[in-house]
C-alpha positions, 0 to 999 in steps of 0.5 A, spaced: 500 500 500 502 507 498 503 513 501 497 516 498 493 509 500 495 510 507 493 516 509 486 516 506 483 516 511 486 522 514 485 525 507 477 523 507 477 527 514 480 533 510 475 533 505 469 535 510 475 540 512 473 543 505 466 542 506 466 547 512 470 552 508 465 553 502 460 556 507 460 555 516 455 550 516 451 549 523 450 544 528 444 542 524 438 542 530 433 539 524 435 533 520 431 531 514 427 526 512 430 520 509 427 513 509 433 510 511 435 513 517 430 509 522 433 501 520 440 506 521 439 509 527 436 502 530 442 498 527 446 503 530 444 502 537 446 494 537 453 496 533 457 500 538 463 500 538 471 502 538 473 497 533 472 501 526 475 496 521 468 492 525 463 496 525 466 497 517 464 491 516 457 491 520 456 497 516 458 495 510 453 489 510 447 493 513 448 498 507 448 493 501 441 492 503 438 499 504 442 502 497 438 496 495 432 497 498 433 505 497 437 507 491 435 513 491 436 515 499 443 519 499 443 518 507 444 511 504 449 511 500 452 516 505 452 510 510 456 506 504 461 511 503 462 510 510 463 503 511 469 503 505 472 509 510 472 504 516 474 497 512 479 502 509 477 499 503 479 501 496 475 497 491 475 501 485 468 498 482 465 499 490 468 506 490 466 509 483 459 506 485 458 510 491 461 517 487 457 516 482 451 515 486 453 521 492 453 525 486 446 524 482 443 524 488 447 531 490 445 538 489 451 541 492 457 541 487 461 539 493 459 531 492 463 531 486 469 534 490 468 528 496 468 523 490 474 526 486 477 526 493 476 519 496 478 516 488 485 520 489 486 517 495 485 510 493 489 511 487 483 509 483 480 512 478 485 518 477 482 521 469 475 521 472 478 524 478 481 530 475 476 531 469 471 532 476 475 536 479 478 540 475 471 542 473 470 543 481 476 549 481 474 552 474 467 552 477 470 556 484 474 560 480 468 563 476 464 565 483 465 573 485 467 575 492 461 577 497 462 583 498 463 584 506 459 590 509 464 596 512 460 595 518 458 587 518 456 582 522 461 576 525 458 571 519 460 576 514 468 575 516 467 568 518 464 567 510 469 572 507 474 567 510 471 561 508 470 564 501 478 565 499 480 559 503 474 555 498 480 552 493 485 549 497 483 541 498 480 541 491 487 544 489 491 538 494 487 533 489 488 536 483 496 535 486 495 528 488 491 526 480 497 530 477 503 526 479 501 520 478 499 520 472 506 523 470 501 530 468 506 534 472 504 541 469 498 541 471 501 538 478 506 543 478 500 549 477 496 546 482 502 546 488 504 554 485 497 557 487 497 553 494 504 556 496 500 562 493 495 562 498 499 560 504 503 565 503 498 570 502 490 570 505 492 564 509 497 568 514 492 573 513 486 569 516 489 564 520 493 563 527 499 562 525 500 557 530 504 551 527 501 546 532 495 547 528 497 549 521 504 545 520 500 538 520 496 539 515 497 545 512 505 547 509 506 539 511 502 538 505 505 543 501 511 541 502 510 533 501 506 535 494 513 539 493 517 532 494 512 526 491 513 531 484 520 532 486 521 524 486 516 523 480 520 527 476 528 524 478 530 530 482 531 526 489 536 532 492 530 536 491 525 531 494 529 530 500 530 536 501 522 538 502 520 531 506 525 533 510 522 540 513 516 536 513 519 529 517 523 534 522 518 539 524 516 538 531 509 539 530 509 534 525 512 529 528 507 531 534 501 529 530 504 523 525 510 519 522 508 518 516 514 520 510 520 517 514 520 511 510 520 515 504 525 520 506 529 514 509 529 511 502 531 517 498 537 519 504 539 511 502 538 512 495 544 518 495 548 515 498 546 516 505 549 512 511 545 510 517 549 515 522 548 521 517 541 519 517 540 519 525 543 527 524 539 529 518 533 526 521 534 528 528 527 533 530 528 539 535 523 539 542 517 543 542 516 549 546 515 549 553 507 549 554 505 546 548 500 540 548 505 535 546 502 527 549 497 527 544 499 523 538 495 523 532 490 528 535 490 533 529 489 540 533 484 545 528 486 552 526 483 558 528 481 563 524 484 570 526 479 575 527 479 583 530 471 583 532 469 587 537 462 585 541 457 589 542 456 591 549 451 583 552 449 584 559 452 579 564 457 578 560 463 582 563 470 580 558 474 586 562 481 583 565 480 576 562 480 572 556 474 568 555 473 561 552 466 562 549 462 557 546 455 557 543 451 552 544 443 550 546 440 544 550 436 542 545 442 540 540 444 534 541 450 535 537 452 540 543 452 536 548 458 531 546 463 537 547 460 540 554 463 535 558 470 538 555 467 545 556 466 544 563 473 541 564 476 547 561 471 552 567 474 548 571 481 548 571 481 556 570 475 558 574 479 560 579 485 564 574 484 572 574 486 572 567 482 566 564 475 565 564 469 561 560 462 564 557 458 560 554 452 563 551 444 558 549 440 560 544 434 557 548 429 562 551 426 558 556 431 560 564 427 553 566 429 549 561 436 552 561 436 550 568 434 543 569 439 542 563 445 544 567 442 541 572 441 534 571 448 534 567 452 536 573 454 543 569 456 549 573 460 552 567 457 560 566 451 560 561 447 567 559 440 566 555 442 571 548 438 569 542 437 575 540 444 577 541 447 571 537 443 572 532 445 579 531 452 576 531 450 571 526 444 571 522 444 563 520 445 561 527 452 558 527 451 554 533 457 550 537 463 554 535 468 557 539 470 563 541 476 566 544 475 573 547 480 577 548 480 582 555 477 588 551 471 583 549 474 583 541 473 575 538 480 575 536 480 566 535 475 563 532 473 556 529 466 551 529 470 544 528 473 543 534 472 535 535 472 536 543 468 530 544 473 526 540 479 526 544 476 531 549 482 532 554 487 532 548 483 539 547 481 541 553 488 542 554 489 545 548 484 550 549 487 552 555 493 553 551 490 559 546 487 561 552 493 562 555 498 564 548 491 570 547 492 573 554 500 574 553 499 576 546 494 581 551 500 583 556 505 584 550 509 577 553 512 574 548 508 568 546 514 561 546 
């Protein structure tokens, strides 16, 4: 199995990252009808578990009989997708089966990205896969910018973001088409515009963190740059690009992946084992970054200098404030209150760091008899009126952090608390911490 094999999996996650950049989509508090999503939700209930290739497989069986039953339920066909993902599979006839029913079955153009993308990162179906997004980028090209009102809401930021960060995975696939198809100029375009937008719009809208934006943004730079390197017999050059991805200490935080390719190519020029341990050798992180959590992939904030409007009760003054939007009647939500909690209650007693969360419910009661039954005494207001001023669509389940002065200077909606809760507890903390002394004027490590 290939490098482009190995990682599918964490190439499918990058696919929903799109999804998020063509608009910031919410939490969905209402879900559409579908045939298939009862005999789902009473399967799921007997097949719970932490085995993924087994529930795969589970999957797998259950949704040969509902696209049958249903083939022209996309919730269905969703569920078959999933099951290729968690079996790791990479059959060409059952993945272009599941592309090409998501995209019959879509209106949103994104399905013929996710199809595309999942092919690429099999190594199947590559021409199909590169006419598919090629006619995606084209497509994106051809938008007009939203205009962003002088005096615009938070949403309107938010989207601005989303709009210029649109072609960066779409780009990353046509790179990963590209090359091993031998179609390097085509490869070597798409890999030029990615450079382009890192070095531009993204310092410009992203936290310039490393431990979020190394791993899976210039790491991916970087890789495509060595994979066309090596394809084109230039192996000094592709040695040279892996080794910034394989000894950053960021990287090799979250993964491992690209030692053997780099170790292969150090051999190949002649390299000795002693050289091989000086050249690979990887410096420590700075002190105070989340380190112990391999595999966890932390999730950029967007950088933003938005000023709240005054919210009575709430008082940013003196404190950063972790600030989460949330409702007791979102399910989804309530995955990431435990962590949440967690974070109000290694800081509540810190004069420089706080949390606020902010319930779009309008019922005190119900409000009460939520926090109540699950334990929480983490401070929540009641302000739909004041999150729907912010946010028109009413983004729920996203965090903020708030600096002192009561601006939104950090923002993201994918924050995965519940997937390795205190992976991201102590990550929050973190930026947290990195805000206020960004506040003090104390150097950040």
């Amino acid at each position: 199995m290939h490098a482009g094999q190995r990682s599918a999996v964490k190439t499918v996650e990058g696919n929903m990252k799109f999804l998020g950049f063509l608009a910031v989509f919410p939490l969905l508090l209402i879900a559409q009808p579908d045939p298939a999503m009862e005999s789902y939700q009473a399967w799921e209930q007997q097949h719970r578990t932490g085995d993924d290739a087994a529930r795969g497989r589970a999957l797998f069986d259950a949704s040969t009989e509902w696209v049958a039953k249903w083939p022209d339920s996309r919730f269905a066909w969703q569920q078959r997708r999933e099951s290729l993902v968690g079996m790791r599979s990479c059959s060409p006839e059952l993945w272009k089966e599941v592309g090409e029913n998501l995209i019959r079955l879509s209106t949103a153009r994104t399905a013929a990205f996710e199809a595309a993308s999942d092919w690429v990162a099999c190594g199947i179906h590559l021409k199909e896969a590169k006419a598919l997004i090629s006619a995606e980028i084209a497509w994106l090209d051809s938008q007009p910018q939203p205009a962003t009102p002088r005096n615009g809401t938070l949403a309107d930021r938010i989207d601005a973001v989303s709009f210029r960060s649109r072609l960066f995975y779409p780009l990353v696939t046509l790179a990963r088409a590209g090359i091993p198809l031998k179609e390097f100029d085509s490869a070597r375009a798409a890999i030029q515009r990615i450079h382009s937008w890192l070095e531009g719009d993204f310092k410009h809208d992203y936290d310039q963190d490393p431990l979020a934006t190394f791993p899976d943004y210039w790491s991916t730079y970087f890789t495509l740059s060595a994979q066309l390197a090596e394809a084109e017999g230039r192996k000094a050059d592709a040695l040279a690009f892996y080794h910034r991805v394989v000894t950053d200490p960021y990287y090799r935080r979250y993964t491992k992946i690209y030692l053997k390719e780099t170790s292969a190519l150090w051999s190949q020029i002649g390299g000795t084992p002693e050289g091989w341990t000086q050249f690979s050798e990887v410096p420590p992180l700075p002190p105070g970054v989340p380190a112990r959590y391999f595999g966890t992939p932390f999730i950029p904030w967007l950088a933003l200098d938005f000023k709240l409007p005054p919210l009575e009760a709430a008082h940013f003054d003196g404190k950063t404030t972790l600030v989460y939007l949330w409702t007791s009647s979102c399910a989804p939500c309530w995955a990431a209150l435990p962590g949440v909690q967690k974070v109000h209650e290694a800081v509540k007693n810190r004069n420089d760091l706080q949390v606020l969360t902010l319930d779009v419910d309008d019922d005190p009661a119900t409000l009460a008899a939520f926090m109540q039954q699950k334990g929480y005494d983490f401070p929540a207001i009641i302000a739909p009126a004041y999150i729907k001023k912010l946010l028109p669509e009413l983004l729920i389940g996203q965090l903020w952090i708030v600096d002192a002065a009561g601006a939104v200077r950090l923002q993201r909606s994918d924050n995965r608390i519940a997937i390795r809760e205190q992976a991201f507890v102590d990550e929050l903390i973190y930026k947290m911490s990195q805000q206020s002394r960004v506040a003090r004027g104390t150097p950040v490590p």
